[in-house]
N, C-alpha and C positions, 0 to 999 in steps of 0.2 A: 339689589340682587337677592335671590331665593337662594336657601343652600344647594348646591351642584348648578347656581347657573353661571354663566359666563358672560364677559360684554368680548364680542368679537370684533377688535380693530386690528387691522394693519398697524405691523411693527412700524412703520418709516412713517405713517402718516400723522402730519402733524410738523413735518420739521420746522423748529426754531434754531437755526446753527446749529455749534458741536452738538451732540448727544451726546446724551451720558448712559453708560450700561450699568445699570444694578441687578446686583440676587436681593430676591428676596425670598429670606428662609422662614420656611414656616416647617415645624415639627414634622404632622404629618398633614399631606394634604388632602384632604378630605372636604369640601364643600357642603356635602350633603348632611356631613356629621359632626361638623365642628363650623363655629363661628368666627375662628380666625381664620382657618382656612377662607371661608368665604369672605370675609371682608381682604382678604391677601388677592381673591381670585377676580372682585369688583376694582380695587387698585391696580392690579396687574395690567387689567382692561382699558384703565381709563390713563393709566402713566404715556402712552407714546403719543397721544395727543398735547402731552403736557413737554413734549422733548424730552422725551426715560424710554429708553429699549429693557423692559424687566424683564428678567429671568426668573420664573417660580422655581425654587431649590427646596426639597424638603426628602424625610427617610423612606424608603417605601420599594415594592420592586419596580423595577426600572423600567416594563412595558406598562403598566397601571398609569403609572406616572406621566410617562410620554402620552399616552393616550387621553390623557388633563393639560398636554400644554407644559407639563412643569419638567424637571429634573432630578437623575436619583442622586442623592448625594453620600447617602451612608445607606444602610440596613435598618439600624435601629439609632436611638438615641443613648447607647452607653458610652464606658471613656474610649474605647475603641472607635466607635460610630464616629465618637465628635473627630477625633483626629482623622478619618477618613474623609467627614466634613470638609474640615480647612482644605485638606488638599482638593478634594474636588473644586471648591471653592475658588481655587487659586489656579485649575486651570482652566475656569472659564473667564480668568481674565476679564472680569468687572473694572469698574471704575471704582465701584462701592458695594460694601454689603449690609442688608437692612436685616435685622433680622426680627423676627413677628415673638415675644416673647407673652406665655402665659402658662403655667403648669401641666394643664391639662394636654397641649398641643404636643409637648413633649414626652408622655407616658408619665409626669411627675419625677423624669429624671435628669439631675441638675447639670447634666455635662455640656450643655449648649454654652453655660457659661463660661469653658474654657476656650471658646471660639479665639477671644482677644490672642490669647497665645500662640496660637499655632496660624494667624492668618499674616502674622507679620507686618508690614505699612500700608497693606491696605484698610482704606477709612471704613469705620463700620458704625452705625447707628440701629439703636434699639428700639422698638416701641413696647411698649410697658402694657398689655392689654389687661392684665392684670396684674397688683401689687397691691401690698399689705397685709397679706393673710397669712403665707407659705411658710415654709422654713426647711431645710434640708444640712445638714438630719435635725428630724424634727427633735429627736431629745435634747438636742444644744439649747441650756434657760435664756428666756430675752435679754438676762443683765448681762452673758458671756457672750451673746450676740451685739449686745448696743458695744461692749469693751474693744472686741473685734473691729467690729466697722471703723470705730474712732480711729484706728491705729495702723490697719491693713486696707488696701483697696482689692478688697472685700463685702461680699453683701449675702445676707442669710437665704434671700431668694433665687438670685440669678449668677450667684461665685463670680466673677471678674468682670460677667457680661456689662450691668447698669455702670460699675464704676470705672469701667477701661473704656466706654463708647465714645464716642467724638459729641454724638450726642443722645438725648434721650429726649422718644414724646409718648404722651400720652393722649386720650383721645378724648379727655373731660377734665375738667376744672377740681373735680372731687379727687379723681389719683394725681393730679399734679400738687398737689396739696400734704399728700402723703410720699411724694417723691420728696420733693424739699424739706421735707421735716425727718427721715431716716438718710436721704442721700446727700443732704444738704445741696442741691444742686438745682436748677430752672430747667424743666423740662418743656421743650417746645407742646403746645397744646395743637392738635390738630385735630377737628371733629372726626367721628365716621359718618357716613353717607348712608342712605336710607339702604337697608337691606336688599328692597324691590323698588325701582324707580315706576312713580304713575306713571301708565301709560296716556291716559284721562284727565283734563285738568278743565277748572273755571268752568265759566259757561258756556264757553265754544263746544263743550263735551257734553253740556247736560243731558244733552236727548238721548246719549250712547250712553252714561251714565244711568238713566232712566231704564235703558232696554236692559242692561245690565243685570242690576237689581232684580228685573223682572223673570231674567233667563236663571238665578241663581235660585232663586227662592223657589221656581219650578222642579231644578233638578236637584233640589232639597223638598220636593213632598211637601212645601210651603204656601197657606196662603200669601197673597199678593203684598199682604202690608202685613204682614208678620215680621216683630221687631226684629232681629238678626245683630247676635253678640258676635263680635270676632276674637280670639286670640291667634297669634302666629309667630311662631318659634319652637327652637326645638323642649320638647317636653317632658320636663325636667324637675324633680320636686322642689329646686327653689324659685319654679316660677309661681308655686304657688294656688295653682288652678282645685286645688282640694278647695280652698275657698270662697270660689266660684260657685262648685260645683253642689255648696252646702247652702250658698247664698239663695239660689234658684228654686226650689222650691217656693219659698217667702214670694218671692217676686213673682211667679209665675201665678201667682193671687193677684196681683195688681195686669200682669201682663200676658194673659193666659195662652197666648198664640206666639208666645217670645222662644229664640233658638238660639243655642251657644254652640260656634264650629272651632273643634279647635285645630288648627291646624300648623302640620307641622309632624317630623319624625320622633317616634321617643326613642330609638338606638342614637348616640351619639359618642365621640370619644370621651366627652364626660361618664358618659351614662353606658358601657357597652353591656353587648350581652344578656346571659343572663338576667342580671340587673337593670335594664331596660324591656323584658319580659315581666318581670317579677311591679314593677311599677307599671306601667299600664295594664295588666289584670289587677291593682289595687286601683284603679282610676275606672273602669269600667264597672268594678266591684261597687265602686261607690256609685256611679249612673245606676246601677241596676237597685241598689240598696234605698237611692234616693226616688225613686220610681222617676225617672228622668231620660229612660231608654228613646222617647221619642220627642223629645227636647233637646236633646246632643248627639252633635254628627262628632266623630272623631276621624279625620280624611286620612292620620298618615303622611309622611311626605308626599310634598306636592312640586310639580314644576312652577319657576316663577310666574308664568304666562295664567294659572288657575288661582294661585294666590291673589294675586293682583285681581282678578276678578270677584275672588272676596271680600275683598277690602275695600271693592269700589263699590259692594254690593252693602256693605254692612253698616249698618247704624251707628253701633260703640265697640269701640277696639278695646279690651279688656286685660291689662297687663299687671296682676299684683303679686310681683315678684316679691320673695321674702327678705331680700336685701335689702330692699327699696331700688326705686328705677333713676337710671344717672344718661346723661347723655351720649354713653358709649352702649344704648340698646339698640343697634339696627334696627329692630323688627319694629320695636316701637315709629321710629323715625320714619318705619317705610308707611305704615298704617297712617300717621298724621302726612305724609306725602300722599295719600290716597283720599285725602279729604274726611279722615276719619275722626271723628272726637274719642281721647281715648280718657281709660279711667289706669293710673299706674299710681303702684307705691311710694310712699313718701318717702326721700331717703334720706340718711345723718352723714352730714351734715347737707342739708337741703343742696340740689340742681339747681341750678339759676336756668337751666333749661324747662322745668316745667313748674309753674307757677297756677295756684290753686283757685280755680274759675276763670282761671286767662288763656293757659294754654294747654292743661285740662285740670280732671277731678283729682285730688292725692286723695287716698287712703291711708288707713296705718297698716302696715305688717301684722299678715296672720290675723287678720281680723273681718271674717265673716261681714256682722253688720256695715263695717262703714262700705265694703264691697257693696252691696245689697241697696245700701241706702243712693249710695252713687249711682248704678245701676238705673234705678227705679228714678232718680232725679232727671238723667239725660233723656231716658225713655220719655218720661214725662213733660219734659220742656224742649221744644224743636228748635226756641230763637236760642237757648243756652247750646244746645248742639252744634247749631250753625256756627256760632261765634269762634268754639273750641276747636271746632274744622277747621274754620277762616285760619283762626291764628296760628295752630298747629302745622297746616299746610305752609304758610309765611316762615317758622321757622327751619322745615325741611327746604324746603329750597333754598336755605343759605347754605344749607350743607350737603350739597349734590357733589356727584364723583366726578364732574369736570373740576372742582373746584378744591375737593381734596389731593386731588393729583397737582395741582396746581402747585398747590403750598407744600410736595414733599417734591416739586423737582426745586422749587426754589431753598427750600432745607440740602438739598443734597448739592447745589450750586454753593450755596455758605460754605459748609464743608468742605468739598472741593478743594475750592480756592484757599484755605485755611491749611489742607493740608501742601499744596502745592509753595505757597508761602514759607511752610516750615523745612520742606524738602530744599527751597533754595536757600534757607539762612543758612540748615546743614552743609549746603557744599560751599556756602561763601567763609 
């Protein structure tokens, strides 16, 4: 899925027996601006086919919201907010409640994680979109925070949310790693699903894939076989694209008809405002400074339907995030669902998800050259392209969003049953 798009099923269809009713809370919901939201907005879609009638719960006014499918629950995210939360929560009468946890979603403020308290026996489960970095309040030292933890079921990022859940998952092998080493606890691992599902696949498509290409590169003022870089996501200084954008010139000696689109919004809840003005006129500043004004499109948000024809258009998908890239990057995942070889940063401790000439190029962080050198490598060799397509696509389609729904209605079925278990030893 694109940000702001939606997969439109029928509530009922799909029944397998009981259903089960879940909220799933996400801070603010926003698609088009935030990346939980949208991976909240692709699960929401793909849950009732899996037997889950979900409910989108997040802050916000209450015809905005209805007009997204979702539900108002509070105003805002403070300690007032959350407790308007629970109770909203509680009368829409769930089975369960999920809720999408990550700082940014929430304004960076920590009162989601007094949920546990005020929801009472209903089961609730977190997912950990992000974890390891936060802290609230950030003056508290790590050694008064590690003291804490040991002692209180208590946690520096999420206050009661991680430690009070029935359960916790994560969506990669890397944060589940740093869950059990601060929370001492096994977090279910569930992948995300490609941001934009291909529409286009193998060689049943190539002909359409062929015209594709053909129609993209037209409405980009392009010759016919002019290489074509993609990025796609939201635009944001730790994805990195300054070193792209310095790389290009170099290459553009080797590859003189070559085009980098990036695509994607730069306002998002990370990024609002101002500060989302203020960095792309340094992103631009740099195109104009690198004399590169007719070598980079910058589209802006895009519907998923144009994206996707991007991706199906583009040669190398280009992602050197500064963190390094982990298998919880949709955008990444939608691009190698599009048959796209892509080039992403290396990360510590390495992704068992992308391995280096297998299922693509790593780079290192912030680093120009090996950008460049990568670059100039897939341009240069079409059977190493092919290859990183082949395999890159093989591993998106293990992780499609029939399949992620799949394994949280079976999470929320465990549950369940666990809590209904405990509810009858209580009255025996």
């Amino acid at each position: 899925m694109a940000p702001g798009a939606r997969r439109d099923r029928p509530a009922g269809h799909g029944d397998r027996g009981v259903r089960v009713r879940v909220a799933l809370v996400c801070g603010r919901f926003r698609p088009d601006r935030d990346g939980v939201a949208d991976y909240v907005a692709s699960l929401a879609g793909a849950l009732p086919d899996a037997g889950v009638d979900a409910v989108v719960a997040a802050a916000g006014p209450r015809r905005e919201l209805e007009s997204q499918g979702a539900v108002s629950i509070a105003t805002r995210w403070d300690l007032a907010g959350a407790a308007a939360a629970a109770r909203a929560l509680r009368r829409l009468r769930v089975d369960l409640v999920h809720v999408q946890f990550a700082p940014s979603a929430y304004g960076y403020s920590p009162f989601v994680g007094l949920l546990p308290v005020a929801l009472g026996s209903v089961p609730l489960v977190t997912t950990l979109h992000e974890y390891g970095w936060w802290a609230w309040p950030g003056r508290v030292p790590p050694p008064a925070w590690d003291l804490l933890e040991l002692r209180a079921p208590w946690d520096r990022e999420t206050l009661l949310l991680a430690p009070n859940s029935s359960r916790l998952v994560v969506t990669n092998p890397v944060h589940a790693e740093v869950v059990r080493a601060r929370l001492r606890r096994d977090p279910e691992v569930i992948p995300i699903g490609p941001n934009i599902e291909a529409s286009l696949s193998g060689a049943v498509a190539e002909q359409d894939r062929s015209e594709v290409r053909a129609a993209v590169r037209r409405d980009l003022g392009l010759r016919p076989d002019a290489p074509l870089l993609v990025f796609f996501g939201f635009v944001h200084p730790v994805k990195g694209l300054r070193y792209v954008l310095d790389a290009m010139p170099t290459l553009l000696q080797r590859h003189p008809t070559a085009h980098l689109v990036i695509a994607g919004g730069v306002e998002s809840l990370a990024l609002p405002g101002d500060e989302a003005l203020e960095f792309e006129s340094e992103l631009r500043e740099q195109i104009g400074r690198l004399g590169l004004r007719r070598s980079v499109t910058m589209t802006g948000w895009l519907p998923a339907s144009r994206v996707s024809r991007l991706l199906t258009a583009g040669d190398v998908g280009v992602f050197p995030y500064t963190h390094g890239v982990t298998a919880k990057a949709g955008a990444v995942l939608a691009a190698q669902a599009h048959r796209l070889p892509v080039v992403v940063t290396r990360a510590d401790p390495p992704d068992p998800l992308f391995v280096d000439g297998k299922t693509a190029l790593l780079v290192e962080p912030r680093d120009t050259a090996t950008v460049r050198v990568a670059l100039d490598r897939l341009l240069g060799d079409p059977c190493l392209a092919d290859r990183l397509a082949a395999a890159g696509q093989a591993v998106a389609s293990e992780r499609s969003w029939d399949q992620v729904a799949a394994a949280h209605a079976d999470l929320y079925g465990r549950v369940l049953a666990e809590a209904a278990e405990a509810k009858a030893a209580r009255a025996w």
